[in-house]
N, C-alpha and C positions, 0 to 999 in steps of 0.2 A: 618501593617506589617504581610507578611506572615507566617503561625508557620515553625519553626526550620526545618532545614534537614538535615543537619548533625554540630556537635561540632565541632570545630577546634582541638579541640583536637582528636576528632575519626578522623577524617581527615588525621593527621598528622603521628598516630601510623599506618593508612592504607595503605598509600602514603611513609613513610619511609622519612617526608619531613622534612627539616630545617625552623623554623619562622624568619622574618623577618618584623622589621617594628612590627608598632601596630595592630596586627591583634585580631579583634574581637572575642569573643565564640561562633558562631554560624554563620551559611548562611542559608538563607531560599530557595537557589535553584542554578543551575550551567547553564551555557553556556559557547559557544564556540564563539561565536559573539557578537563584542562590540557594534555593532547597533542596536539591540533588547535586552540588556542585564537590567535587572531588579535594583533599590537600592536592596541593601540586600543579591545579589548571588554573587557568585562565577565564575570567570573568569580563564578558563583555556586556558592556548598560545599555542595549537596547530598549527604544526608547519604542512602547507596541502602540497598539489603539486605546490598549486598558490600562496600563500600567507603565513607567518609567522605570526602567534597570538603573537609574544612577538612586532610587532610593533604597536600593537593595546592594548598595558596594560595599557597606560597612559589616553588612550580615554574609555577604560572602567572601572577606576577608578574614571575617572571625571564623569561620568556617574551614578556613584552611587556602583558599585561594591564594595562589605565588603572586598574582597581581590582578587589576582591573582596568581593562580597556575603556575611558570616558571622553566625554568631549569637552573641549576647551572653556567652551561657556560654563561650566556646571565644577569644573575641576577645581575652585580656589573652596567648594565647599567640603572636601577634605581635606586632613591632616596633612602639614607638611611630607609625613618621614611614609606616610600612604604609599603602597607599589601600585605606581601606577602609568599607563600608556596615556598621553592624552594625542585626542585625533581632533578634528573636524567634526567628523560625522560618523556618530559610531557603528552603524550597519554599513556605510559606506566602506569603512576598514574594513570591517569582516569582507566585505567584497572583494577590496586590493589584496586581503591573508588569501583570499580560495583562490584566486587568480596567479597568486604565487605559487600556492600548494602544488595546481597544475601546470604550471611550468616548472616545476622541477621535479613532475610524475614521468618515469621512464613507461609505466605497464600500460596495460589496454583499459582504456575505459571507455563503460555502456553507461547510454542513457537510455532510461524508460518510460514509457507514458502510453497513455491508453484510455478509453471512458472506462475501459473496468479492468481489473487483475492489476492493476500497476505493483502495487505491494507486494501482492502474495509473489509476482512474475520475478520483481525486484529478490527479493527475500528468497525464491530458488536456485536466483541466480549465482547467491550470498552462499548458500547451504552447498551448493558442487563447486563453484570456484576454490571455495575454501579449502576444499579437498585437494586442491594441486596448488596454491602457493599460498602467498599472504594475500588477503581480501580486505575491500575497506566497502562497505557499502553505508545507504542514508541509515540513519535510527526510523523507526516507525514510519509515519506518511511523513518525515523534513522533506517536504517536495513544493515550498514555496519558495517567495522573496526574499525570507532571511533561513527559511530551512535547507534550500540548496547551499548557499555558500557557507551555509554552518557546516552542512556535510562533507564539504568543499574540502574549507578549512580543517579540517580535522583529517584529512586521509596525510597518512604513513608515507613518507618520501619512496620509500621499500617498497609500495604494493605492487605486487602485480597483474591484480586486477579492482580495477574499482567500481561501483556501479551504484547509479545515481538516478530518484526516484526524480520525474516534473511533474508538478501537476498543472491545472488552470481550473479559472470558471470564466473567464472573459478570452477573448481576443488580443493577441498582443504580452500578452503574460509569461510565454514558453521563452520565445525567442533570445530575451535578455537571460534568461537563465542558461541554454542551452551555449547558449555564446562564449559562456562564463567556464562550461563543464568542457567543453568540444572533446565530444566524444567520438570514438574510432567508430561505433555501432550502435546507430540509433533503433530501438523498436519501438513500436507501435502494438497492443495488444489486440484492439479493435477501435472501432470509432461506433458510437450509440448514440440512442436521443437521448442525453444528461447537459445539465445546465443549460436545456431550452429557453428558460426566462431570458438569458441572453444571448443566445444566435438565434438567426432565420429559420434555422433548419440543418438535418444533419450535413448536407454537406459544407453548410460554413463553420461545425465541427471539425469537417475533418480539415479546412484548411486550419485550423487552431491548432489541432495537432502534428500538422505537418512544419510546423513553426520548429520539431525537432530536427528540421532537416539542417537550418540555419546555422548550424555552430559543426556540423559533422566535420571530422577532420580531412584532407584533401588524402584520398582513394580509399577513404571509409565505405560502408555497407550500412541500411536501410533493414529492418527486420519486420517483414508487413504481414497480416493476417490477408491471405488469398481468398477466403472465404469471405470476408466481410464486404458490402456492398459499395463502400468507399476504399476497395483495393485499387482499383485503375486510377480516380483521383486522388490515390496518395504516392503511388508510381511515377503520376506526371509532376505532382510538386517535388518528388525526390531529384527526376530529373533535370529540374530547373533550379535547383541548387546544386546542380553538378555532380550528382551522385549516381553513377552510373554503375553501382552494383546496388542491387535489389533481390532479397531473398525472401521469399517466402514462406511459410506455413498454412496449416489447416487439411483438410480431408479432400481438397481438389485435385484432381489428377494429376496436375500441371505444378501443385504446390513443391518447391528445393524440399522442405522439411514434411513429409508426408505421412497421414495418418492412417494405419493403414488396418487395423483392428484393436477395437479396447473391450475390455471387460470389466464393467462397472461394479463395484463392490460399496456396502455402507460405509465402508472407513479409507478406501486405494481403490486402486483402480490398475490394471495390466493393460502395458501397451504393448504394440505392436505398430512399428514405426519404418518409413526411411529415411534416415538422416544424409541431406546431402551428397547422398549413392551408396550411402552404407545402411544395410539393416541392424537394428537394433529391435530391442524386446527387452521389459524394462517394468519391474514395480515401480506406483506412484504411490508414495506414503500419504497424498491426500484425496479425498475421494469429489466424482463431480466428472461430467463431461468435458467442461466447459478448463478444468484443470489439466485436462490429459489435453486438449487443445495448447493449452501454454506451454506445457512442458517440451511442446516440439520447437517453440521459437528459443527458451531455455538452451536446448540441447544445440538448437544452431547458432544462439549468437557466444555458446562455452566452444564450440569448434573454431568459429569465426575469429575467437581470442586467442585460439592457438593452444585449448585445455584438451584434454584426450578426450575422445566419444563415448567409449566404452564406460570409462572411470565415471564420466561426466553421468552416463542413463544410472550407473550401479548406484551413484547418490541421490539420486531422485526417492528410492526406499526408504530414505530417512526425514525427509521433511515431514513438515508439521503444521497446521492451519497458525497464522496468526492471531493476535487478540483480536474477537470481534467477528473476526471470517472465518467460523466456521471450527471451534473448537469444542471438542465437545467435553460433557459431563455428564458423570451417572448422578442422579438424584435419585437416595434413599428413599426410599417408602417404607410402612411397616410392614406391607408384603410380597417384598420385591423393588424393583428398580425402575424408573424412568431414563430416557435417555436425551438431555438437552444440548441442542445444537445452535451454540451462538453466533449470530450472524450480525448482530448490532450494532457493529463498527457503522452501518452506512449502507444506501440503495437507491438504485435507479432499477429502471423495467427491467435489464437485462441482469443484472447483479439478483434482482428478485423471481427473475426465472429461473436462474440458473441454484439460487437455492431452494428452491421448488420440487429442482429435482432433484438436489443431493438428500431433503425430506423424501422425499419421494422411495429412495433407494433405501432408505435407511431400515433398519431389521426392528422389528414390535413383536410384545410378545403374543399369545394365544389371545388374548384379552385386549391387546394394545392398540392403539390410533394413531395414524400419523397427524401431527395439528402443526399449523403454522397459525401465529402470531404477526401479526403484521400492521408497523403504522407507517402517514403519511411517507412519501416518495417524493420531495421537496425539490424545487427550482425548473420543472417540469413548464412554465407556461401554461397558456390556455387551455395545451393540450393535454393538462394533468388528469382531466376525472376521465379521459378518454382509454387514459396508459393503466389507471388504476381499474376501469371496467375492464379491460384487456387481460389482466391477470386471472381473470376466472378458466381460463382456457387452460394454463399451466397448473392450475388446480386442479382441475379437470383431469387430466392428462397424465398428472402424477401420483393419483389415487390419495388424494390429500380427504383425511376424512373431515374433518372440524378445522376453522379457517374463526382464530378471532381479531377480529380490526378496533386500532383508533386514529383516531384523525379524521377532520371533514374532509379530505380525499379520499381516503379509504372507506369512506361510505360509500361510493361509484364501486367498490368491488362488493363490499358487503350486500350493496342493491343485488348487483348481478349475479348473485352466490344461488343456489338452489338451498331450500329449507334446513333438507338432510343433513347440510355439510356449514353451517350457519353455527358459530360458537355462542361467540357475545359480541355487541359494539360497543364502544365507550368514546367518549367525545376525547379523552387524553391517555396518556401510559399511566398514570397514578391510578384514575377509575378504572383501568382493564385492569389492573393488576391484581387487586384480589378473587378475580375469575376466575383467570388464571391459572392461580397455584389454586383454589379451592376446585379445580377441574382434573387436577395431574390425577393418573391411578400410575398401579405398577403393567408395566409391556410398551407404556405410548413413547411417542418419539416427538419432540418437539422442539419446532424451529422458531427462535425470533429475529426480524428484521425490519429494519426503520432507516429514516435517513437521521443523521446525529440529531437534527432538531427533534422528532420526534420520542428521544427519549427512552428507547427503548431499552437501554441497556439495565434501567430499575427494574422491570419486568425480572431479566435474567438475573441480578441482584437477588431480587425477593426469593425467586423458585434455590438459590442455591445457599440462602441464607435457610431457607426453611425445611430445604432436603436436603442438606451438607451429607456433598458424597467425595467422588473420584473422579481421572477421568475415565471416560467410556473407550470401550475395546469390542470389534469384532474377532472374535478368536475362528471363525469362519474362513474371512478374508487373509486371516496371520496363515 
């Protein structure tokens, strides 16, 4: 069994709940899903857009659940002798539990957000802190309304460091979260045109994003991309929340976290860094420009927490793409291997540039083609078949041989494609898909990417159902 994480009775005084039923002294962890849910946790009935968690209390008690979190109204439709918390409002608890959690967090905690890298930036942060004490960071993107304080709720009284994914697509969305986390060091990865359909424009992005400034703890520190064109307006919104250290990143002369030569490779990449007056040099286990950029804000906001520098660059060599960004797989052929680069967690312009050029870099064989796969870039605004023409340039640029599109946006790049480099178009992921995989040879390298609507991730399904390999390796770069 796993050790304790919260009393029932901390639980109860947090949450403002009434007991019910035999409820145990302790849970070893919480969920919101009775189909992954553990003996031993805690089941809370989140009540979503699709579904209601109080019809799923009886299958996560059979399950093994120690009790379930419900609300009042709904609670006489269980069994007397039922372990159960009854509240108000049951996301509202989860709110009062993560609100507790940090207040009785001793360590350093980060918050992170950004229009692109939140994850992967999150999830490096996770892979070197770990290496010097206990770490609690979010699961996967929990970087909403109930995935922040779920991730909240669930960190280790113990940690010593915790870090904590925000996201948004509206205005007004970060701030209550950040409020919730108040973290020592906020970063920012960049600010991009994403989720245009609702702002003006980038910069009432980046005041969205500066929304992380709002919860910063009182002589915390700001962790901003120098290079990016919304670096001075997100300076001044730090400063007007009273955040008067400010450290930067990127390849600017001027940048605390400084880039100072990298060596791009198909699978890592070698840096070549100053970290806040110190040099380092430094394998990155994932490969990509745009990843040797993070890894400097990484490396200063693991200093900023008080982790060793050194220790901190040496575990950089071990990370690994997440699902969706950027993992790759060999696909069996009967005369050799393909090499597929999944990128179909999700995309905006910049996220689709930037694996553009990790295809780009990527090793083919004698015979081989680099091809990117590409559907719609969603939420974009008016200005979407503009961003989707725009793309041809990084095709361009990246020696991208065969480019196939679906989506009616991705026709605006498909237009602007020259003949040569022209795959197939298909109006959806279903119709591209048998291109596709009926196009793969052995040497090609090929990338998919979409936003989740688009669907792309059957594409990468199909090719690995039908070439079931490994994963892929530069033995080059090792």
């Amino acid at each position: 069994m796993n050790a304790p994480l919260w009393t029932s009775k901390a639980m109860i005084e947090a949450m403002r709940a009434a007991r019910q039923g035999a409820v145990p002294d302790v849970v070893t962890g919480l969920s919101i899903d009775s189909r992954t849910i553990l003996p031993g946790e805690a089941y809370f009935a989140i009540r979503g857009d699709v579904h209601d968690g109080h019809d799923f209390v009886d299958a996560a008690l059979k399950a093994g659940a120690a009790l379930a979190v419900v609300e009042s109204a709904q609670a006489a439709k269980f069994a007397l002798h039922a372990p159960l918390l009854v509240v108000d409002d049951v996301l509202e608890g989860l709110r009062d539990l993560a609100r507790a959690a940090r207040a009785r967090l001793p360590g350093q905690v980060i918050a992170v957000t950004g229009s692109v890298g939140k994850t992967s930036t999150k999830e490096a942060l996770r892979s070197v802190l770990s290496a010097q004490g206990t770490t609690h960071a979010s699961v996967a993107s929990f970087n909403n309304h109930w995935g922040v304080p779920l991730s909240l709720a669930r960190c280790p009284a113990e940690a010593r460091f915790a870090i904590f994914e925000i996201g948004m697509n509206h205005a007004g969305e970060i701030e209550p979260l950040v409020k919730m986390v108040r973290p020592h060091l906020a970063l920012i990865t960049t600010v991009e045109p994403v989720h245009l359909e609702f702002f003006s424009g980038i910069e009432a992005i980046a005041d969205a994003k500066a929304e992380i400034f709002a919860g910063v703890e009182p002589g915390g520190a700001a962790v901003l991309n120098r290079d990016n064109s919304q670096f001075a307006r997100l300076v001044q919104r730090a400063r007007e929340r009273g955040i008067s250290r400010v450290i930067s990143f990127g390849a600017d002369d001027k940048a605390d976290a400084r880039l100072l030569d990298v060596s791009l490779h198909a699978t890592c990449s070698a840096v070549h860094a100053n970290i806040l007056s110190h040099d380092v040099t430094y394998k990155l286990g994932v490969p990509g420009r745009h990843m040797a950029m993070n890894s400097l804000a990484v490396l200063a906001a693991s200093s900023l927490a008080g982790a060793d520098l050194a220790l901190a660059a040496l575990s950089l060599s071990n990370l690994a793409p997440a699902a969706g960004r950027g993992v790759r797989r060999a696909l069996e052929l009967g005369n050799g291997e393909a090499t597929l680069i999944d990128e179909s967690y999700n995309a905006n312009p910049a996220s689709m540039a930037a694996a553009l050029n990790v295809v780009g870099q990527a090793d083919v064989g004698a015979q081989g083609r680099r091809i990117a796969v590409l559907g719609d870039m969603l939420e974009l605004g008016p200005t979407a078949p503009e961003l989707h023409r725009g793309l041809a340039e990084a095709v361009k640029a990246n020696r991208i041989d065969l480019v196939y599109c679906c989506g009616p946006l991705m026709r605006n790049l498909w237009e602007a494609l020259s003949p040569a480099k022209r795959g197939y178009y298909a109006e959806d992921s279903a119709s591209l898909e048998p291109q596709v995989v009926a196009a793969i040879r052995a040497g090609d390298a090929i990338m998919i990417k979409g936003s989740l609507g688009s669907k792309m991730k059957t594409i990468v399904n199909a090719l690995e159902k039908r070439f079931s390999g490994g994963s892929a390796r530069d033995d080059a770069a090792e």
